[in-house]
VOROFI-28566 format. One line per 5 residues: their letters; for each residue x, y, z of N, C-alpha, C. Coordinates in nm, 2 decimals, decimal comma. Atoms other than C-alpha are relative to their C-alpha. Layout:
# VOROFI-28566
a = X Y Z X Y Z X Y Z | ...
//
This chain:
# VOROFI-28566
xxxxx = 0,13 0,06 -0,04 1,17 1,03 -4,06 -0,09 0,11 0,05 | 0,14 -0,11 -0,10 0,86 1,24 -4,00 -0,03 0,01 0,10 | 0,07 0,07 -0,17 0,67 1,27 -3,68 -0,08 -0,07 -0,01 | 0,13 0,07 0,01 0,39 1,12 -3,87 0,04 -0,19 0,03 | -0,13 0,09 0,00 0,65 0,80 -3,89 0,01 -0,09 0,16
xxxxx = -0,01 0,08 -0,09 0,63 0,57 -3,61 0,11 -0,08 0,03 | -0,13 0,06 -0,04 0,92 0,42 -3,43 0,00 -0,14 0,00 | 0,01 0,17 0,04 1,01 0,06 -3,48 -0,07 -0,02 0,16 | 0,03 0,00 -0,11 0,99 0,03 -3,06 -0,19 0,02 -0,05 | 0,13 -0,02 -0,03 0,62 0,19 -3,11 -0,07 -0,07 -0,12
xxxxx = 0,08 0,06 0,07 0,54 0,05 -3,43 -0,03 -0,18 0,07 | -0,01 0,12 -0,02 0,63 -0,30 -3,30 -0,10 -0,02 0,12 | 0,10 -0,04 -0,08 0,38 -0,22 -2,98 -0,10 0,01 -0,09 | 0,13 0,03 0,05 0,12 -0,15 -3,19 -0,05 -0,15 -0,09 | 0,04 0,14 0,04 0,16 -0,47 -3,41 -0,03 -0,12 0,12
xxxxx = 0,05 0,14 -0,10 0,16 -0,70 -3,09 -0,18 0,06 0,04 | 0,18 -0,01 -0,06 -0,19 -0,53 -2,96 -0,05 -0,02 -0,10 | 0,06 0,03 0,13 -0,29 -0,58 -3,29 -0,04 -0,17 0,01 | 0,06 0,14 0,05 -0,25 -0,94 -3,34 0,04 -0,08 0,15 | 0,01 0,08 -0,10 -0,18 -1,05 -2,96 -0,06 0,11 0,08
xxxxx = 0,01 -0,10 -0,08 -0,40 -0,82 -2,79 -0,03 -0,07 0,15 | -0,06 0,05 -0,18 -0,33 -0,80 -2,38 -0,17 -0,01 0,06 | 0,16 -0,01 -0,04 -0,64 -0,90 -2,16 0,04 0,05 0,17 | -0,03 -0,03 -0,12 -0,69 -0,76 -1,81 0,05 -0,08 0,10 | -0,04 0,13 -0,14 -0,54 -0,95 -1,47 -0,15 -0,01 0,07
xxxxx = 0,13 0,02 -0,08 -0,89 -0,87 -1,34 -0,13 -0,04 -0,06 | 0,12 0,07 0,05 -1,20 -0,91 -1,55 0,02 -0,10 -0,10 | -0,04 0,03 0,15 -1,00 -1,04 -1,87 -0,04 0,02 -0,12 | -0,01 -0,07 0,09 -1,11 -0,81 -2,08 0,12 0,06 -0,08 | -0,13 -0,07 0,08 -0,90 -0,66 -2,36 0,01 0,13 0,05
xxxxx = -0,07 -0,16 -0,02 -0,66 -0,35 -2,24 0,00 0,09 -0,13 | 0,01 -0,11 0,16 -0,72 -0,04 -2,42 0,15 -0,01 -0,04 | -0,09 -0,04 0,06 -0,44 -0,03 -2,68 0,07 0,16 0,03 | -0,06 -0,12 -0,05 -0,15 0,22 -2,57 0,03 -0,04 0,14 | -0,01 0,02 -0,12 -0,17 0,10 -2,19 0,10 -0,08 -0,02
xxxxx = -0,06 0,02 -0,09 0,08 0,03 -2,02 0,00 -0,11 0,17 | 0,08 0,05 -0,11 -0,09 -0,13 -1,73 -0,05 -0,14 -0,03 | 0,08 0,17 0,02 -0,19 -0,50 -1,71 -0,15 0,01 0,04 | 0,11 -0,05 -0,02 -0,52 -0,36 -1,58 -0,11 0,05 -0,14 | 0,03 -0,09 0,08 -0,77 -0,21 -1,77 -0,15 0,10 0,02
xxxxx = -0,03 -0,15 -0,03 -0,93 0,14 -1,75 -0,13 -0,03 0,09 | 0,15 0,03 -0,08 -1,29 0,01 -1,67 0,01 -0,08 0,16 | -0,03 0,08 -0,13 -1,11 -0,21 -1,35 0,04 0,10 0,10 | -0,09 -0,08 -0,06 -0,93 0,07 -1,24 -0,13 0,13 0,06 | 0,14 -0,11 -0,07 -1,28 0,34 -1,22 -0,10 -0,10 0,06
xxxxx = 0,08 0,05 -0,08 -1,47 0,05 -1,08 0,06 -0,05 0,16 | -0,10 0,05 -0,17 -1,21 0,03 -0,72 -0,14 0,02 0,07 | 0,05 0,00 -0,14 -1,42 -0,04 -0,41 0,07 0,13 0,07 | -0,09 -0,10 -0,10 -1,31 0,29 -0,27 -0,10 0,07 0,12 | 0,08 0,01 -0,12 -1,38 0,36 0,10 -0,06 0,13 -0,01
xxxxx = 0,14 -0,12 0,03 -1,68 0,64 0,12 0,05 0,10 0,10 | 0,00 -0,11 -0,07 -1,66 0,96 0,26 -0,13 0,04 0,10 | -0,16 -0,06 -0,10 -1,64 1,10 0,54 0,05 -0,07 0,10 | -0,10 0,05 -0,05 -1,34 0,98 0,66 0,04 0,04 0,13 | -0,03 -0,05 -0,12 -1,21 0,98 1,00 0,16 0,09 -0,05
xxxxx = -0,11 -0,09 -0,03 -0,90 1,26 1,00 0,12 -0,09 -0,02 | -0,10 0,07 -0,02 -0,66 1,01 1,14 0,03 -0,13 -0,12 | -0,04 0,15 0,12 -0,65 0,65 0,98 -0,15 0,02 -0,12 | 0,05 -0,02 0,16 -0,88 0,75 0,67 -0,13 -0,11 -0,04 | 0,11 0,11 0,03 -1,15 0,47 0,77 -0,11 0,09 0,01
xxxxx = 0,15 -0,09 0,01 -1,54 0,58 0,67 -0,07 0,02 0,12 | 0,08 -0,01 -0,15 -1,72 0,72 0,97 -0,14 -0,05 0,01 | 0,19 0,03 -0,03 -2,06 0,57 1,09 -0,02 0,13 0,09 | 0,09 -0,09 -0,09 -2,31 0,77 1,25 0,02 0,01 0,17 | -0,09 -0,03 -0,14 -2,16 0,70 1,61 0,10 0,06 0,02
xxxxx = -0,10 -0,06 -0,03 -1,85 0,81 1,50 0,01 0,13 0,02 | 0,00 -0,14 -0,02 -1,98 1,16 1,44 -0,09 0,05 0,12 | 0,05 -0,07 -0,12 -2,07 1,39 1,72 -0,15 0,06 -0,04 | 0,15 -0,04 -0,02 -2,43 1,48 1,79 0,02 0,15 -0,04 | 0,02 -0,14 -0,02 -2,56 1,84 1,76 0,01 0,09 0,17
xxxxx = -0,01 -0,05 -0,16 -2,56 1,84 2,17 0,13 0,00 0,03 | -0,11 0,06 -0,03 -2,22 1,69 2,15 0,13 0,06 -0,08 | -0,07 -0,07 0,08 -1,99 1,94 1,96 0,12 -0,09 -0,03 | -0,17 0,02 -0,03 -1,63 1,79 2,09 -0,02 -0,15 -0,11 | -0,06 0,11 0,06 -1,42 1,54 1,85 -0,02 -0,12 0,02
xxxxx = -0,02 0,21 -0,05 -1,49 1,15 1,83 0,11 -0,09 -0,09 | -0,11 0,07 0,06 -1,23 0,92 1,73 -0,09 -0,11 -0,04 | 0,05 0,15 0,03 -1,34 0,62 1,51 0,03 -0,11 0,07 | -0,04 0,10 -0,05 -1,34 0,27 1,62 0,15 -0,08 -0,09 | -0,09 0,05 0,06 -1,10 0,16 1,37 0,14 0,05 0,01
xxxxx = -0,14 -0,10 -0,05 -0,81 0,44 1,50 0,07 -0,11 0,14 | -0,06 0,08 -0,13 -0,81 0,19 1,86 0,12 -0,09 -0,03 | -0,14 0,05 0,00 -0,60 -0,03 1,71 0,11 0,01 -0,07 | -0,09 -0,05 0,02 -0,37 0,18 1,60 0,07 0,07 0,12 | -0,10 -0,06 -0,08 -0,06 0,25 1,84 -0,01 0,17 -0,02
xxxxx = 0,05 -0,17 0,02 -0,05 0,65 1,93 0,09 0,07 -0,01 | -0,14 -0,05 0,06 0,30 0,70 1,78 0,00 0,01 -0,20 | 0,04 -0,03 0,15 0,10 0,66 1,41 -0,07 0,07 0,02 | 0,06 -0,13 0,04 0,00 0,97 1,31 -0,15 -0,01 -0,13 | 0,10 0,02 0,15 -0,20 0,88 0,99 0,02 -0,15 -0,06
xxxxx = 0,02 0,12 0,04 -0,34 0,56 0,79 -0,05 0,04 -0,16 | 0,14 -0,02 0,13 -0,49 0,58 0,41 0,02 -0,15 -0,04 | -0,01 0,11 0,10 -0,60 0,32 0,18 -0,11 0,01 -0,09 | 0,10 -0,03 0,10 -0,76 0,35 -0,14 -0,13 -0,08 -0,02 | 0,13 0,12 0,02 -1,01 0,04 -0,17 -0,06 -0,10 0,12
xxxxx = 0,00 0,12 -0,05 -1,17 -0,24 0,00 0,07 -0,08 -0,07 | -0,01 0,14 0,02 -1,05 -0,61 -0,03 -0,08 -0,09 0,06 | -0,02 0,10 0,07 -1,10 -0,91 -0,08 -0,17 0,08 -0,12 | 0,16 -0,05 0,08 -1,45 -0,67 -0,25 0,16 0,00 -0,17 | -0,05 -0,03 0,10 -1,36 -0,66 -0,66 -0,06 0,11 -0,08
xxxxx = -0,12 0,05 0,05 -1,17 -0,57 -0,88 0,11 0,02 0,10 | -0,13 -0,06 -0,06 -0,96 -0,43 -0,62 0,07 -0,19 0,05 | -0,07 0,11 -0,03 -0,91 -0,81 -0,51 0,05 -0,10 -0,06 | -0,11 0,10 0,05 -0,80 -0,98 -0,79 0,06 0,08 -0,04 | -0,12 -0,05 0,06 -0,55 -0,69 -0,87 0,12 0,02 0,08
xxxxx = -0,12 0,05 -0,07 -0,37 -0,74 -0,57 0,03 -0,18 0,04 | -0,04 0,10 0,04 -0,39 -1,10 -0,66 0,08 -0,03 -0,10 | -0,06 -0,03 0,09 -0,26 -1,04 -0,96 0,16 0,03 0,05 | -0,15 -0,02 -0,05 0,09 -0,87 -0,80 0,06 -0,11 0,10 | -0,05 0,05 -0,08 0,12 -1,07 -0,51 0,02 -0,17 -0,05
xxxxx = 0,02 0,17 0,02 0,04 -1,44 -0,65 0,04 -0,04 -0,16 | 0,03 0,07 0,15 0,01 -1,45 -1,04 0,15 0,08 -0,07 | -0,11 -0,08 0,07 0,34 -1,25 -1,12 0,03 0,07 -0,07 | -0,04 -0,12 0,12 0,26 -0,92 -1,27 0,05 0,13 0,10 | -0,07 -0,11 -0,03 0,46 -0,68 -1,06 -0,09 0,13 -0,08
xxxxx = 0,06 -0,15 0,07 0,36 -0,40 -1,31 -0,09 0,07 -0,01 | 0,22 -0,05 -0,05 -0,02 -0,39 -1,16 0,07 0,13 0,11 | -0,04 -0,10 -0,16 0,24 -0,20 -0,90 -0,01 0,17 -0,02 | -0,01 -0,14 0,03 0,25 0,13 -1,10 -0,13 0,09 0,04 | 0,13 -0,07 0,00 -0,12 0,16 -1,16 -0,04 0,02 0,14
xxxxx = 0,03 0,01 -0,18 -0,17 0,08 -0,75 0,04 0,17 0,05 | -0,10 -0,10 -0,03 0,09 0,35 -0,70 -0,07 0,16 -0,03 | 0,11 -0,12 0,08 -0,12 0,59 -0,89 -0,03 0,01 0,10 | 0,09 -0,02 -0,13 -0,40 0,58 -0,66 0,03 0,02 0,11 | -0,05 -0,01 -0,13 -0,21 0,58 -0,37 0,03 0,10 0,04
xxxxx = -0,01 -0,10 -0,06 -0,08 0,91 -0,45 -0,09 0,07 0,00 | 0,10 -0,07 0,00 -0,40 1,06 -0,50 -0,07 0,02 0,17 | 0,09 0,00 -0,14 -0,50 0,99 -0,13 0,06 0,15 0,06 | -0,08 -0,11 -0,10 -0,51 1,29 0,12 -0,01 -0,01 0,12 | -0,03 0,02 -0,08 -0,36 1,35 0,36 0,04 0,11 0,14
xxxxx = -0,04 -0,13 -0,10 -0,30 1,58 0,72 0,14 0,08 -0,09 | -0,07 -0,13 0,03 -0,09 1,91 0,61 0,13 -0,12 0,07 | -0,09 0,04 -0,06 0,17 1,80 0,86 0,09 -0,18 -0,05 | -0,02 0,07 0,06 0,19 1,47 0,70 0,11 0,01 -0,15 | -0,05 0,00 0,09 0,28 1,55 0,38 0,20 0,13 -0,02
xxxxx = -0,12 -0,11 -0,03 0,54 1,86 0,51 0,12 -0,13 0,07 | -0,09 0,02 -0,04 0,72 1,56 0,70 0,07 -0,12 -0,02 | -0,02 0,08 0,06 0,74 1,28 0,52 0,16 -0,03 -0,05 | -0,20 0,01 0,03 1,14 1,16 0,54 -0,02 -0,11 -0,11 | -0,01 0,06 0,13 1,09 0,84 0,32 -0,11 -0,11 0,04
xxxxx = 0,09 0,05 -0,01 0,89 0,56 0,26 0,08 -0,16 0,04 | -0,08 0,14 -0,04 0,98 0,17 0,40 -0,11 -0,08 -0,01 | 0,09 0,13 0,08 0,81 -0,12 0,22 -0,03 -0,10 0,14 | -0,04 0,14 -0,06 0,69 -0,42 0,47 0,06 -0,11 -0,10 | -0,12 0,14 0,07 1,00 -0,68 0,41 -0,10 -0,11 0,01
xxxxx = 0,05 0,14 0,04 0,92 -1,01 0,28 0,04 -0,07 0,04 | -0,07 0,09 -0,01 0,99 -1,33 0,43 0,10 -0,04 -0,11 | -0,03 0,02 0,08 1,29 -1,42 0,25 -0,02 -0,15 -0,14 | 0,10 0,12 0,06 1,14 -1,77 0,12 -0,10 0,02 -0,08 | 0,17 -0,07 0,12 0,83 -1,57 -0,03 0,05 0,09 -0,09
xxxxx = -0,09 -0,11 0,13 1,06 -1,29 -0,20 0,03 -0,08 -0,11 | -0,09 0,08 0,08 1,25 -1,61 -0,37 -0,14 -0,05 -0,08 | 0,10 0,04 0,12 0,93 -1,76 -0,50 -0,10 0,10 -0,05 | 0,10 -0,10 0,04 0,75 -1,45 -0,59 0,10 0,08 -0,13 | -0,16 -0,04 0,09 1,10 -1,33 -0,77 -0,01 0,17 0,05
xxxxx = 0,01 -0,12 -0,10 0,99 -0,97 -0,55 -0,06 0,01 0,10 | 0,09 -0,05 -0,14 0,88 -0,79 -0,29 -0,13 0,10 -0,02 | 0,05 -0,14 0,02 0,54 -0,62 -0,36 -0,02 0,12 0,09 | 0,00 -0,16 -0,13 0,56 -0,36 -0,07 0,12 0,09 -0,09 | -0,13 -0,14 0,08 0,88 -0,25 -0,25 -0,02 0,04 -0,14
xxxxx = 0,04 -0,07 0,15 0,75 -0,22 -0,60 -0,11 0,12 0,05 | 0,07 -0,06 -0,03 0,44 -0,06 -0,44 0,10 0,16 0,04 | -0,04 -0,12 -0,05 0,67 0,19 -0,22 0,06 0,05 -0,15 | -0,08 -0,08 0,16 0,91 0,26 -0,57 -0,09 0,07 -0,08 | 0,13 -0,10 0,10 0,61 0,36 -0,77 -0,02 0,12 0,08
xxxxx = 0,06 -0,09 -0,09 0,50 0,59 -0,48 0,07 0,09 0,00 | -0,09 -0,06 -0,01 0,85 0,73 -0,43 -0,02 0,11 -0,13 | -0,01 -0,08 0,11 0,85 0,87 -0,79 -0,09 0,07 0,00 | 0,12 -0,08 -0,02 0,51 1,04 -0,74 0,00 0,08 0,10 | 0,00 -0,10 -0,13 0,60 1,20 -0,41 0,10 0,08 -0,01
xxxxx = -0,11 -0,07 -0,04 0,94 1,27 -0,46 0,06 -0,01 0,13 | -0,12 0,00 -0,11 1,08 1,10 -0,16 0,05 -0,12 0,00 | -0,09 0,16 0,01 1,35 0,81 -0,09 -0,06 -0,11 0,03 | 0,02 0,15 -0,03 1,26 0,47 -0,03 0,14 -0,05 0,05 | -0,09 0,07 -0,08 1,44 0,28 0,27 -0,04 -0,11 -0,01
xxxxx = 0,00 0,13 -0,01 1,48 -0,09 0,20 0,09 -0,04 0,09 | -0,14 0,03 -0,07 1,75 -0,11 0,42 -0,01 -0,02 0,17 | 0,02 -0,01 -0,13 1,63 -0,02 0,75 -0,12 -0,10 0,10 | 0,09 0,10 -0,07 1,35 -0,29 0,86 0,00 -0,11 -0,03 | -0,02 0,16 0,09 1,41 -0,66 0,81 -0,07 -0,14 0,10
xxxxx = 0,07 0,12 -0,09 1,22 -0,95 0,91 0,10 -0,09 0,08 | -0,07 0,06 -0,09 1,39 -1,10 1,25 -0,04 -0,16 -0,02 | 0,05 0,10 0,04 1,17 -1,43 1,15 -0,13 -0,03 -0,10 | 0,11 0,07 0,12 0,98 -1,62 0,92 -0,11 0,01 0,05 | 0,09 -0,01 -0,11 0,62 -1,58 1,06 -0,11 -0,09 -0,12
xxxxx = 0,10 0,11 0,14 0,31 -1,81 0,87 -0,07 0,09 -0,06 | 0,07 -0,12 0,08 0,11 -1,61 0,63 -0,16 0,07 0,08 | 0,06 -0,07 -0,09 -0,15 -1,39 0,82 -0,17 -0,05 -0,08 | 0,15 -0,01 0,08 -0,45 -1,47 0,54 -0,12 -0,07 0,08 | 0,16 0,08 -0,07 -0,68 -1,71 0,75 0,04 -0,03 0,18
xxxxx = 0,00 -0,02 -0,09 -0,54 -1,63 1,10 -0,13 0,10 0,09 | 0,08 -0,15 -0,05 -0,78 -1,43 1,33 0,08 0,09 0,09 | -0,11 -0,12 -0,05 -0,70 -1,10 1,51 0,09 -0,02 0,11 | -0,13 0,02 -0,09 -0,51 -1,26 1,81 0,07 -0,08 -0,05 | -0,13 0,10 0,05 -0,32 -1,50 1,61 0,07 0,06 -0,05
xxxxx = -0,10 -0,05 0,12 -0,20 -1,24 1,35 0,07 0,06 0,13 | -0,08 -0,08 -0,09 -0,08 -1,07 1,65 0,09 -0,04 0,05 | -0,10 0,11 -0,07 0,11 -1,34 1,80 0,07 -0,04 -0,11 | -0,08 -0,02 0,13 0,23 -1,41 1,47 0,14 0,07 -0,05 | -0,07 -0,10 0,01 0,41 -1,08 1,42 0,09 0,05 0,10
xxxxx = -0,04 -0,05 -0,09 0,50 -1,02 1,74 0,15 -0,02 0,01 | -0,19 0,01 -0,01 0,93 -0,93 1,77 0,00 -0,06 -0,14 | -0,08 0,09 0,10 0,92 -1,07 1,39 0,05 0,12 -0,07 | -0,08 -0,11 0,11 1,07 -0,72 1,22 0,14 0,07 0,12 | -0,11 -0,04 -0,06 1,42 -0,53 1,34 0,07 0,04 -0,05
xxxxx = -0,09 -0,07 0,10 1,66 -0,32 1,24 0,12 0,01 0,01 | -0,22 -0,04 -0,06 2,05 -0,30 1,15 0,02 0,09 0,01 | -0,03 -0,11 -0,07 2,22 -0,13 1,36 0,05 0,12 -0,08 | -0,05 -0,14 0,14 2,33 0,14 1,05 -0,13 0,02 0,04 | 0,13 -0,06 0,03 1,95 0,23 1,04 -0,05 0,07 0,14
xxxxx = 0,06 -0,06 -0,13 1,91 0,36 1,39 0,10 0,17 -0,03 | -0,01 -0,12 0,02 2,11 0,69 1,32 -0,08 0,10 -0,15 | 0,14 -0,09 0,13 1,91 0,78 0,97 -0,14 0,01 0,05 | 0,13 -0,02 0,00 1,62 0,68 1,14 -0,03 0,11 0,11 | 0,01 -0,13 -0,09 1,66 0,98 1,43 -0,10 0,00 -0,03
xxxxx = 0,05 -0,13 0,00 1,37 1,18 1,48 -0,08 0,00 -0,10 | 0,05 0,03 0,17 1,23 1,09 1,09 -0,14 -0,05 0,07 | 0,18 0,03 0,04 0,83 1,07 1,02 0,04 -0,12 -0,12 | 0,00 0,11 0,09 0,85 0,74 0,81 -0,15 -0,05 -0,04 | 0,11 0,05 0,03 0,56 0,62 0,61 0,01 -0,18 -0,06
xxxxx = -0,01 0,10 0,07 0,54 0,25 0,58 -0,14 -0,05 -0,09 | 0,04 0,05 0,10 0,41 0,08 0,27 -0,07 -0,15 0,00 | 0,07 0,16 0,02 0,16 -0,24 0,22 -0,07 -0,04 -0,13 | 0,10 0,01 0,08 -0,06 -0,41 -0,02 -0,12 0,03 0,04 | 0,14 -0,04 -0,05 -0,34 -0,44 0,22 0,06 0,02 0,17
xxxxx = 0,01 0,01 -0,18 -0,42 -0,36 0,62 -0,11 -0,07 0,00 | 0,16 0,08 -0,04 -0,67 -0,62 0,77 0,01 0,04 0,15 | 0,02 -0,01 -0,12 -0,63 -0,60 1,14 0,14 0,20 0,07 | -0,12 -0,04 -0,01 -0,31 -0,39 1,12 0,14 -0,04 0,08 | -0,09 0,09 -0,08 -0,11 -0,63 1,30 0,16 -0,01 -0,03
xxxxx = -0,13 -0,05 0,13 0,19 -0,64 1,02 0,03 0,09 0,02 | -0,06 -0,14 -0,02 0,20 -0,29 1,03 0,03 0,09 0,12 | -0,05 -0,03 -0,12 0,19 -0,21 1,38 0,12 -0,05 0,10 | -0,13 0,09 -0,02 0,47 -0,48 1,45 0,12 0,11 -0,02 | -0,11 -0,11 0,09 0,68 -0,29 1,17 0,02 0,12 0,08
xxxxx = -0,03 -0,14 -0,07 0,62 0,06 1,36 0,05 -0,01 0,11 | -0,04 -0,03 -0,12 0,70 -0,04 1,68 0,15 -0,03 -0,01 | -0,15 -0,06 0,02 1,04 -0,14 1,56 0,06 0,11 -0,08 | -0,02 -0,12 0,05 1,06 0,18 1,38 0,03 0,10 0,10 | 0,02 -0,09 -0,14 0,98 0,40 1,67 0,12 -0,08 0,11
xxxxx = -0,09 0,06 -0,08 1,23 0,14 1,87 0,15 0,03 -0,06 | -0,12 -0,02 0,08 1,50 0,23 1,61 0,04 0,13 0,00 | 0,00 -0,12 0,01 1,45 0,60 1,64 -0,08 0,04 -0,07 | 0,13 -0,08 0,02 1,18 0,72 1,44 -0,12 0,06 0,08 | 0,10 -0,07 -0,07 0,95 1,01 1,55 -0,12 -0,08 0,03
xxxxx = 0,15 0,07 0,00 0,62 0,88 1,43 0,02 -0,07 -0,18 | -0,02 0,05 0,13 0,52 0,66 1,16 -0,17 0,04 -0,07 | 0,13 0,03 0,06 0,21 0,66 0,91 0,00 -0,09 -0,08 | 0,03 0,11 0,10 0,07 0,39 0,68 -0,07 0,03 -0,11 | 0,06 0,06 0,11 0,00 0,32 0,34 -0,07 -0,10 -0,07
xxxxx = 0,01 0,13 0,05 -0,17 0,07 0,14 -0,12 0,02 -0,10 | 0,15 0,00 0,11 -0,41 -0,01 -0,18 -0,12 -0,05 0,05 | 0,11 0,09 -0,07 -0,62 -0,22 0,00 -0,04 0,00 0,15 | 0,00 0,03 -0,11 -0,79 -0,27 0,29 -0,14 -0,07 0,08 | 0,07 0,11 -0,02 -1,01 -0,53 0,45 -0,08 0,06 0,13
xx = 0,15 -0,06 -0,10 -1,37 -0,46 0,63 0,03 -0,04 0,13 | -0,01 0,04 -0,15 -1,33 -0,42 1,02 -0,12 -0,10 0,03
//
């Protein structure tokens, strides 16, 4: 067979785009032929992504209060860093949500059953940057766990497809093993910021195997989105309760303070 010669596997890919061609999860437009991606390419360069410049720490856009005057040389911390505990080191996230496309593509994974929006997510995610010290300490990455009830009707977890895609792009392990929801908690979507807190509160914990791996380890946990950070600060404090140094966060999304 030539190289010119097309493989049954690739020929048969090109006949389905041909005569069932795929439409996006987001606008429903037709995906360029070749992709991979249940997205498509025009959804993916139109992300809501948060504006520059960013605060240092958690990666949210600075207003004009945040930055220091000309009389005022010394460092200001954003408003959006407060409610983050001061055992997380670092926050990113590539987009807004519920703004689109970025919100029907994490509707897409989380609701409509395409896992495989998780790759393209994953992309983006590694493109974010990040402090020096960050990336030098990065032990592995740990998905927020899923109530088991929502795992079963979802048939996954997207925090762990999310972290797995990531993993392969960084080059480090993914721990599923070490954080596990202590209780069922109700879904956070139309709670406000002291409910989700009460919500979360004691609902993650870890078995007792995961307290010697987690020693001393910089852990990065994984989300779809942060809104309040309620979920993910839960998660860290039993991390940091388990033995972890410090933690930082990930996520594709993330919802307007």
């Amino acid at each position: 067979m030539s190289s010119a010669t097309l493989s049954w596997p690739a020929a048969r890919d090109a006949l389905l785009d041909l005569l069932l061609p795929r439409h996006c999860v987001a606008c429903e437009r037709p995906v360029e032929r070749g992709s991979a991606s249940p997205a498509c390419g025009a959804c993916w360069a139109r992300l809501p992504r948060l504006r520059w410049p960013q605060c240092e720490r958690c990666g949210h856009p600075l207003v004009v209060r945040d930055v220091p005057a000309p009389a005022d040389p010394g460092p200001r911390r954003c408003r959006w860093c407060d409610q983050l505990p001061p055992y997380v080191r670092a926050a990113r996230s590539v987009c807004w949500v519920p703004e689109e496309p970025a919100g029907a593509l994490v509707h897409a994974l989380k609701y409509e059953g395409w896992p495989a929006i998780a790759d393209g997510m994953a992309a983006q995610m590694a493109a974010l940057a990040w402090p020096r010290d960050v990336v030098d300490e990065r032990s592995a990455l740990v998905p927020v766990p899923l109530a088991g009830t929502r795992q079963r009707e979802r048939g996954y977890n997207q925090s762990e497809r999310l972290a797995a895609a990531l993993a392969q792009r960084w080059d480090v392990p993914v721990w599923n093993d070490v954080l596990v929801r202590a209780r069922v908690t109700e879904t956070q979507t139309r709670l406000t910021p002291g409910d989700r807190l009460r919500n979360v509160a004691g609902a993650f914990g870890l078995p007792a195997a995961a307290h010697a791996r987690l020693r001393g380890t910089h852990v990065v946990l994984v989300d779809d989105v942060v809104t309040t950070g309620a979920t993910l600060n839960a998660c860290a404090a039993a991390l940091i309760a388990g033995g972890a140094r410090i933690v930082s966060y990930v996520t594709f999304g993330r919802a307007r303070s």
